[in-house]
N, C-alpha and C positions, 0 to 999 in steps of 0.2 A: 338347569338353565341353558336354553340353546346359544351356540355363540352370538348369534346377533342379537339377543337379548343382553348376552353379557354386555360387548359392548354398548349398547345403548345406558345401560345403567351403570357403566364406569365415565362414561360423559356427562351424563347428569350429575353424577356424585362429586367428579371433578369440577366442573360449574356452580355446585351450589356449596363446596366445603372451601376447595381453594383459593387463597387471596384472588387480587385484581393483576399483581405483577405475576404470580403464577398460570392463569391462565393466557396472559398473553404467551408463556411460552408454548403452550401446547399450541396455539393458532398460528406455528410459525410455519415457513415452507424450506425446500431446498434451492440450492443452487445447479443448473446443469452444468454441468463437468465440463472442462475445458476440451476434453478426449472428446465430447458429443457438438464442437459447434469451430464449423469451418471460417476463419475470418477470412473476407475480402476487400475489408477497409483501405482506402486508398491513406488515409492517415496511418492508421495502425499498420498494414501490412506489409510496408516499408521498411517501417522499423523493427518488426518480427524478421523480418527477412534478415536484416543489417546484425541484430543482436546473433541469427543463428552461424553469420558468418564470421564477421568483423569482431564483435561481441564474443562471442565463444574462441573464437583463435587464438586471443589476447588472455582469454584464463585460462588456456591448454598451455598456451606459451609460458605463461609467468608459474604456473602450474607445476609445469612437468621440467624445464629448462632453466628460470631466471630463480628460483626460490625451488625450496629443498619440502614440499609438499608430500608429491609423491615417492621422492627418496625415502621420507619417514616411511611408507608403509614399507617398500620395499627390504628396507634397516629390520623392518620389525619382525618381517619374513625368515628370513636370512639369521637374525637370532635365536628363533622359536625352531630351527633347523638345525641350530646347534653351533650356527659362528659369531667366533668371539670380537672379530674386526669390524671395524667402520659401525659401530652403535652411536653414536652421538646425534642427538636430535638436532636438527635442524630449523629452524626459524621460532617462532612463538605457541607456546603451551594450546593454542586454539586453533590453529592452522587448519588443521581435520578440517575442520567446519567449511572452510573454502571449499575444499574438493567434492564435498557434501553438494555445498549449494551450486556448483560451475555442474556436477553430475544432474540435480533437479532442474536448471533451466535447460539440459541437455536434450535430458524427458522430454519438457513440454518442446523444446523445439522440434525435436523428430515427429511431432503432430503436424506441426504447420509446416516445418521445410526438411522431409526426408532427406538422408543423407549417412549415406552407408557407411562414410570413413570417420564419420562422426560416431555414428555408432557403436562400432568395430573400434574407437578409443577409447569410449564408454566403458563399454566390456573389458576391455584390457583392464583399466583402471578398477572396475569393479571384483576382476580375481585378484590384483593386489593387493586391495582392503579386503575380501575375502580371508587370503595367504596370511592379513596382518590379525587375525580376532582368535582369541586365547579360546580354550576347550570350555571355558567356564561360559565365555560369550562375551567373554570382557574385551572392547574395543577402542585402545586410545594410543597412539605412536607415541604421547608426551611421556605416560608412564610408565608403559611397557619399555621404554629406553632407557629412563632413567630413573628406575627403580620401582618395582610394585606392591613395594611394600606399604608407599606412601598413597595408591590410590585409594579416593575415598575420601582422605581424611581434608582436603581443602576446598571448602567450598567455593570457591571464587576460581577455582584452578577451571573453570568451564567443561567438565567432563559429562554432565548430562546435556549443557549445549551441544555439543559436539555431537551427543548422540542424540539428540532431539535432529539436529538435519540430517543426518545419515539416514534417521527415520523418515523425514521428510521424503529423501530423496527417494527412499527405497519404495515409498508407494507411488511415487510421482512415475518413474524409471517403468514398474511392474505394468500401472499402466497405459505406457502409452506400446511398448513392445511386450507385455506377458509373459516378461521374462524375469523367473523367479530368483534366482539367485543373490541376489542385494537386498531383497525382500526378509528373507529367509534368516542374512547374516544380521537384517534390524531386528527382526521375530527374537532371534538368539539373543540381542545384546540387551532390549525391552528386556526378557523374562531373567534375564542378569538382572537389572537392575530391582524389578519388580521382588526377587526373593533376597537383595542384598536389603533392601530398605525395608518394605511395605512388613515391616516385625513389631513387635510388642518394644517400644522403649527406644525407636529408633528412631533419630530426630534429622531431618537433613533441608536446610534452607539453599534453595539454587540461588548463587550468585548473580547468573546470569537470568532469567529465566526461556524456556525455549522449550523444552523439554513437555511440558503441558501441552502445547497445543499438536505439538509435535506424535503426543503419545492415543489425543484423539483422532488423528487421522489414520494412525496404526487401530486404533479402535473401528473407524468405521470400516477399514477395510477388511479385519480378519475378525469382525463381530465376538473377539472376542473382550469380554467383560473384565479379564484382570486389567488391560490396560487404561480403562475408561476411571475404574476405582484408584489407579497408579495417579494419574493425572488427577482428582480428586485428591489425592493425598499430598501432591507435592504442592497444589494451592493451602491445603488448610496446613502446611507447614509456617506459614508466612506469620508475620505479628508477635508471637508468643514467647520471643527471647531467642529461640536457638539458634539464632546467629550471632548472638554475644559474645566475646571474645575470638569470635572467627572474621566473619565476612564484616564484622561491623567493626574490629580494629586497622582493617583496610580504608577505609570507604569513613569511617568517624561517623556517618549518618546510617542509620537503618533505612533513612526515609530514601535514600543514594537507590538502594535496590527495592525499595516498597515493602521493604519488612517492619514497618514500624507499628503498624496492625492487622489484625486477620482481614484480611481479604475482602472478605463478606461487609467488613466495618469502615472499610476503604471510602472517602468520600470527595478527597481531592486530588491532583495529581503532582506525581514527586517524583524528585530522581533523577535517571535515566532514562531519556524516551524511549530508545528499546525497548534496554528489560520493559519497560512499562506497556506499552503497544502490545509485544509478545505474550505478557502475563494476562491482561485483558481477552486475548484473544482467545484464550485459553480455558481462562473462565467462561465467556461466553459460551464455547464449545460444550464445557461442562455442564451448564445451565442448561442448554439445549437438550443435551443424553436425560439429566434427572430431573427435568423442573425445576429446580432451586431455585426460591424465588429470591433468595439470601444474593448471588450472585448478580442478577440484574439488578435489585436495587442498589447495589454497589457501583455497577458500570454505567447505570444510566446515571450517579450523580458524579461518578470520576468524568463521563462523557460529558457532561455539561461542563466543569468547571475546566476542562480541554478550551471546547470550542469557544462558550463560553467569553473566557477570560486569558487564554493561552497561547491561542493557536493563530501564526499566518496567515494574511490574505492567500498567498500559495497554497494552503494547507499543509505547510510548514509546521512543527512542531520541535520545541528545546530552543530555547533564546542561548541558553548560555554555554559556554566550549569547556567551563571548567567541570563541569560534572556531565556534558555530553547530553542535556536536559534543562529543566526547570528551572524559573527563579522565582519572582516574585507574579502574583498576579498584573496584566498588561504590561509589565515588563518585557517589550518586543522592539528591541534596537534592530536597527538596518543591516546596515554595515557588521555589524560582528554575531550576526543573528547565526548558531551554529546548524538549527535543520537541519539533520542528519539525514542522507538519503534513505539509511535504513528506518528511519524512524518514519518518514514519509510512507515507505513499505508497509512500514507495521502497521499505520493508519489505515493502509485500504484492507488490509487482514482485519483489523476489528470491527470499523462499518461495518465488513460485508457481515458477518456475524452477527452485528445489534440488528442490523436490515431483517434478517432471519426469524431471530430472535423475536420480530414485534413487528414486523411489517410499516414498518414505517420509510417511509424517503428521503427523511432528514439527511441519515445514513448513509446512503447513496450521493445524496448531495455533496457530502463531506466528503465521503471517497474518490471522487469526479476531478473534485478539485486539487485532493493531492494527489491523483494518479497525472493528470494532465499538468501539474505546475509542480509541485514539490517532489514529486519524485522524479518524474520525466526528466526536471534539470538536470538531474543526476548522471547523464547519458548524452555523450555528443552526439552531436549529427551524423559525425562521422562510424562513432557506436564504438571504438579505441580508445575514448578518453573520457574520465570519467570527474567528481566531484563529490568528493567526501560530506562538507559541506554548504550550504547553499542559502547565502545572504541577499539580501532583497538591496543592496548598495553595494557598490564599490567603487574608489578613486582612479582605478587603473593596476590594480596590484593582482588579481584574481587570476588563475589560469587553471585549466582542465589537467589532470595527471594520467598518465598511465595506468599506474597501480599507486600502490598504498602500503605501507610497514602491517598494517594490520587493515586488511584488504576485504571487508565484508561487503562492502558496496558494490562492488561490481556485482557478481554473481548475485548479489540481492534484486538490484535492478536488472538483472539480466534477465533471473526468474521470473520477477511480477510482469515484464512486456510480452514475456514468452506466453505463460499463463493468461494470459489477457482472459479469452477465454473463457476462463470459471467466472468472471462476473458481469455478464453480459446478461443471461437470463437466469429468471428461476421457476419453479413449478411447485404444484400441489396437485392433489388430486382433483380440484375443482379447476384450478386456475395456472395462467401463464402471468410470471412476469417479465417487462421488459424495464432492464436498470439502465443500460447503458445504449447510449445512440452511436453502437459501430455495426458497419454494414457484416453482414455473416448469415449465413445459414445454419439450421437444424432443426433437429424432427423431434416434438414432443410428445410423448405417451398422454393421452387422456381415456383412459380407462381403457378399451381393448382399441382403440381406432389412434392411428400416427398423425401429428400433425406435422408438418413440415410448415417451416417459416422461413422468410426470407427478409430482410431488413438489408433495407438500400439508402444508403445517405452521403453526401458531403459533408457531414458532420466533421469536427468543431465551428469548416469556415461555413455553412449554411446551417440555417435550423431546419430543414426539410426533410420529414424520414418517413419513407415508406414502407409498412408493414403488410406482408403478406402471407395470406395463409393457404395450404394446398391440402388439407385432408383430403384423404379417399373419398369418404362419406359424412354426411352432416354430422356433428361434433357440437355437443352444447359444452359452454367454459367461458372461464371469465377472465377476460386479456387486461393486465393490468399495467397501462403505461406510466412511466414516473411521469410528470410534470414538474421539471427542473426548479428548485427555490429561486435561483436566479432570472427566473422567464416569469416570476409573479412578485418581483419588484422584493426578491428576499438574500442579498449575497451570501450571504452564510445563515444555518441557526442561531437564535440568539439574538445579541443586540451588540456583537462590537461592532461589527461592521455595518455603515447601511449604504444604500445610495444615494444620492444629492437631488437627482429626480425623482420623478414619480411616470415612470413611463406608463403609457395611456395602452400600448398593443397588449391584447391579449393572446394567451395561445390558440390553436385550433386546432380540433378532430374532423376528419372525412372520412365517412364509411362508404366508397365505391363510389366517391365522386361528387357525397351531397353530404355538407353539414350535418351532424349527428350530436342531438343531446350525450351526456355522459354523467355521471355521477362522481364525486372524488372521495377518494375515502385514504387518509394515511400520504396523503401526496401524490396520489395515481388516481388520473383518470381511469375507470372503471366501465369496459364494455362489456357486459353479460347479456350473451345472446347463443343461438344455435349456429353455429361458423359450417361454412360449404367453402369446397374447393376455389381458388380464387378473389375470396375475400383480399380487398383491399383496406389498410387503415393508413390514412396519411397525417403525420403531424407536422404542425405548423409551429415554429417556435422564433417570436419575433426577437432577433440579433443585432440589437442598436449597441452602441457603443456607449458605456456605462460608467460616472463618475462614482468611483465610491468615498467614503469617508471614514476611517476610522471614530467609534467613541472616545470622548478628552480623559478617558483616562489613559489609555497608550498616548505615552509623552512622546516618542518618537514621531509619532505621524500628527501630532495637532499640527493645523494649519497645512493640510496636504491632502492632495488626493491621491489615486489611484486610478489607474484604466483599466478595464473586465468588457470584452464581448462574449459571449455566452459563456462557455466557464475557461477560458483561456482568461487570466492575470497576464497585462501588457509591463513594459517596461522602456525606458530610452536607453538606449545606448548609443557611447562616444561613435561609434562604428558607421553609425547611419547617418551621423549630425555631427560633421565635421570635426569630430573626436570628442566632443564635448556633451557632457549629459547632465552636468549641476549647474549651469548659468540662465535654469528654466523656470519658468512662472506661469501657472494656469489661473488666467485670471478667470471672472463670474462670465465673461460673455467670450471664452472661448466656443470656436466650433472644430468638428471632428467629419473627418471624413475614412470612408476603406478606399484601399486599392491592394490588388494583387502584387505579389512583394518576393524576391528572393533573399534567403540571408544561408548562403552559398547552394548548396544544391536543395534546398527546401523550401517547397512553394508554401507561401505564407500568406496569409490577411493582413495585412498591414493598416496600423491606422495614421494618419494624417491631422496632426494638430495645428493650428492655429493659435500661440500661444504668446507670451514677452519672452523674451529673453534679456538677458541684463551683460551688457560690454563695456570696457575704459572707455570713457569719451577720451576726444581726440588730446585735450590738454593731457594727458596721463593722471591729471590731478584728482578726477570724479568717475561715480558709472552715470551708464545712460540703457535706458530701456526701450527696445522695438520689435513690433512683432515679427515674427516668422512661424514658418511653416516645419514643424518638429514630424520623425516620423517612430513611432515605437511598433515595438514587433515584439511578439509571443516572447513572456519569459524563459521557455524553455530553452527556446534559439540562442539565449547571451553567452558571452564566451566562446565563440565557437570559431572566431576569426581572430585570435588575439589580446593581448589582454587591451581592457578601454574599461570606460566609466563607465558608469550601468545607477540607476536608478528608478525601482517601482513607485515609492513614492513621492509625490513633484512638490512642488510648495504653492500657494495659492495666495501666499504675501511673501512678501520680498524681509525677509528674516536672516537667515543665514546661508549665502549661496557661493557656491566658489566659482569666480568665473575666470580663473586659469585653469582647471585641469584638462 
């Protein structure tokens, strides 16, 4: 049978044997690499610029100088060399993992903002974890210091976390400079762990999880196949017990770390938003390599019962601070909502994945929102201070920190703005997609002819984005642009959130200047045509200022709205309004206006309410209510002047309002 025969009857066979959720994975695409696509976003490339300076300074600083990171490896050197002084670990059994992730956002920055001494610290740092990895490949400053007899035996002690980012970092690092060496020491520490576990009778539940997706991306870059089976094996560890009397006399809940069923049998979500984000990501990844259809239909019902029933208007996820995660269904209080910036991180890691996975834009939708509200929070203006976690209220108590005792954040948020990046487009052999509206360049392969594209916008404050294409020579393919849920009257998937109107604008396509039919398929407008040099595509995306409403089962928000122009979540703050942000009321005939806005050096949209406000009448005895003009600005900007009251959402009757703070 010639090969293109084969193929054709391995497609057929696949189509008429395999389920409905399996063959969506085989119709899935990639994403273009963050390495292939130059950002020049006047939004974004501010703040990639700020994280590679401001941002990275502050984790070399707290790194190398305030906290005893990189002393561990150095300890660890120094021991394996034969000296018996200064061995004592320094700060928390996980710490590794910082130097991990402050090295992977290092990566992707020397993409966007070269810089030799950045580099040149890189390196350093990277022969000292070199210096610090045992002959076996075994790589951990916590128990090479204090004691190796005990590695291994705790699950919860984060030792495949730890080496899950090292991995991370090591393919991130290789490529943006093709420098092998970090690469090399994760190769090493992978096929450690790979013939420590993957054995007959060997049981091991990660604590943490990380390591999974961590060991796919080790997969696709050195094609080889142990890793991809490794990463398969530490999912189906999950559910079956073997974390009984280990991770589970920690933690009291299996459900704490998602081991309370196989994987595959997963249908709600629990825990720890991390671990959980991470471990989804993971499987995805998985599902993508073998098919499994066992794995998607797992994450497409964990995914729903997320968004669903779980998750922030920010794209916020973990209401509660005692487990770092979950409580109850619509259970989403304000004020002590914990959103962990990492968990916002791990949201746009798994979208991007189910995106892949099924073509679909809900995904994208989902990720839009907490890359621009729930995570972004997580990062001043200034790009030096940061926000563990990220409540949609506050009285006036709230302030940005430097660092953190157990410091994942930073370097988390550091990573995802650096990376921006990898999720802007993706491709297939037939098709382009475009997910995200930031301005950027790059050139896509369609079959032996380059396209080059260019997208130009103001995006988030304008919905106007310009698509352009320059092949050499005519080029047939099928451009597939998202059409945002929020631009067709849909705030999120699902049904907790909706809007209070029903706005009337619709979106619009131009092709070269003149209204162009389209087809939508999956949430993307669909142009399939023969592309020439110059091709222009313009979208049109109408940006009114948008009430939304929670559903009455989040007790927190009944009787309250919300503000949303395109996918920016507004908020008031005391800062703008006289210090005051809880003595406000949106009644039914409020109006709203934008105007151009500073909230310190960041040009903003601001919007302009017309709303009550409620004050002592003059006796001191009563209130009394009168309108004014209120002014809220992008969630992401709160905090960034101060501490002050802060409120996303307002109240729409006069209930309980505090009009002293």
């Amino acid at each position: 049978m010639t090969t293109t025969r084969l193929r054709c009857f391995v497609a057929l066979f696949i189509t008429a044997v395999l389920p409905a959720q399996a063959q969506l994975l085989v119709q899935r695409f990639e994403p273009v690499r963050f390495s292939q696509v130059t950002i020049t976003d006047q939004f974004w490339k501010p703040k990639m610029d700020k994280v590679a300076t401001a941002t990275l300074n502050a984790c070399i600083v707290q790194t190398e100088d305030k906290t005893g990171r990189i002393r561990n490896f150095e300890k660890v050197a120094r021991k394996l060399a034969g000296a018996t002084d200064n061995t004592t670990h320094e700060g928390i059994y996980y710490d590794d993992s910082d130097v991990y992730k402050a090295l992977e956002a290092i990566a992707y920055s020397l993409k966007n903002h070269p810089d030799a001494a950045i580099e040149q610290k890189a390196d350093a740092w990277i022969d000292r974890i070199a210096a610090a990895q045992l002959p076996d490949g075994y790589l951990n400053t916590y128990y090479t210091l204090t004691g190796l007899d005990k590695r291994w035996t705790d699950m919860e002690k984060h030792e495949d976390y730890c080496a899950g980012h090292l991995m991370e970092a090591a393919v991130a690092y290789y490529n943006t400079t093709g420098k092998r060496k970090l690469l090399d020491v994760a190769i090493r520490f992978a096929d450690h762990i790979d013939s420590t576990f993957r054995i007959p009778n060997r049981h091991w539940v990660s604590g943490h999880q990380e390591i999974e997706l961590a060991l796919m991306r080790l997969y696709h870059q050195t094609k080889q196949d142990r890793y991809l089976k490794l990463a398969d094996w530490f999912l189906q560890q999950r559910g079956h017990g073997y974390g009984k009397g280990k991770i589970w006399d920690q933690w009291k809940d299996p459900k704490y770390c998602q081991d309370d069923v196989p994987v595959k049998d997963q249908k709600e979500i629990t825990g720890h938003a991390v671990r959980a984000m991470y471990q989804y990501t993971g499987a995805a990844d998985v599902a993508a390599a073998t098919n499994d259809p066992g794995y998607l239909g797992a994450m497409t019902s964990v995914w729903e019962d997320v968004v669903h029933r779980n998750m922030y208007l920010t794209g916020g996820i973990g209401s509660s601070g005692q487990n770092e995660g979950f409580s109850d269904d619509f259970d989403l209080p304000n004020a002590s909502a914990y959103c962990e910036t990492c968990a916002s991180v791990g949201m746009v890691f798994w979208n991007q994945r189910m995106n892949l996975l099924t073509g679909e834009s809900k995904y994208i939708d989902v990720l839009e929102r907490s890359l621009y509200n729930g995570a972004l929070d997580g990062l001043s203006l200034s790009g030096d201070r940061f926000f563990y976690g990220n409540p949609l209220s506050s009285v006036g108590n709230n302030a940005r920190s430097e660092w953190f005792g157990t410091a994942c954040c930073p370097s988390n948020i550091a990573r995802l703005v650096a990376s921006l990046g990898e999720y802007v487009y993706g491709q297939s052999a037939q098709g382009i997609w475009v997910n995200l509206f930031v301005a950027s360049n790059t050139t896509i392969p369609m079959g032996k002819t380059a396209v080059p594209l260019r997208v130009e916008t103001n995006y988030p404050w304008e919905g106007n984005v310009k698509i352009t294409a320059n092949p050499a020579k005519k080029v047939a393919y099928a451009l597939h642009i998202r059409i945002p849920g929020w631009a067709g009257n849909v705030p999120v998937p699902g049904r907790l959130y909706r809007f209070t109107d029903a706005d009337a604008a619709k979106p619009e396509l131009l092709l070269n200047g003149k209204s162009v039919p389209y087809q939508t398929e999956k949430g993307y407008a669909i142009l399939d045509r023969t592309w020439q040099k110059g091709d222009v595509v313009e979208v049109k995306l109408p940006m009114p200022v948008r009430q939304v409403a929670a559903r009455p089962d989040v007790k927190a928000d009944q009787d309250r709205i919300a503000l949303q122009r395109g996918p920016l979540v507004y908020c008031v703050e005391g800062a703008d309004n006289e210090g005051r942000a809880w003595n406000i009321m949106v009644p039914a005939n409020a109006t709203f206006d934008t105007k151009p806005y500073q909230v310190l050096n960041e040009s903003v949209v601001a919007i302009q309410a017309r709303v009550t406000v409620v004050a002592p009448a003059a006796d001191g005895l009563s209130v009394q209510t009168r309108p004014k003009t209120i002014t809220a600005i992008p969630y992401y900007t709160w905090a960034n002047r101060g501490k002050s009251p802060m409120q996303v959402w307002l109240p729409s009757r006069i209930k309980e309002i505090n009009i002293t703070d």
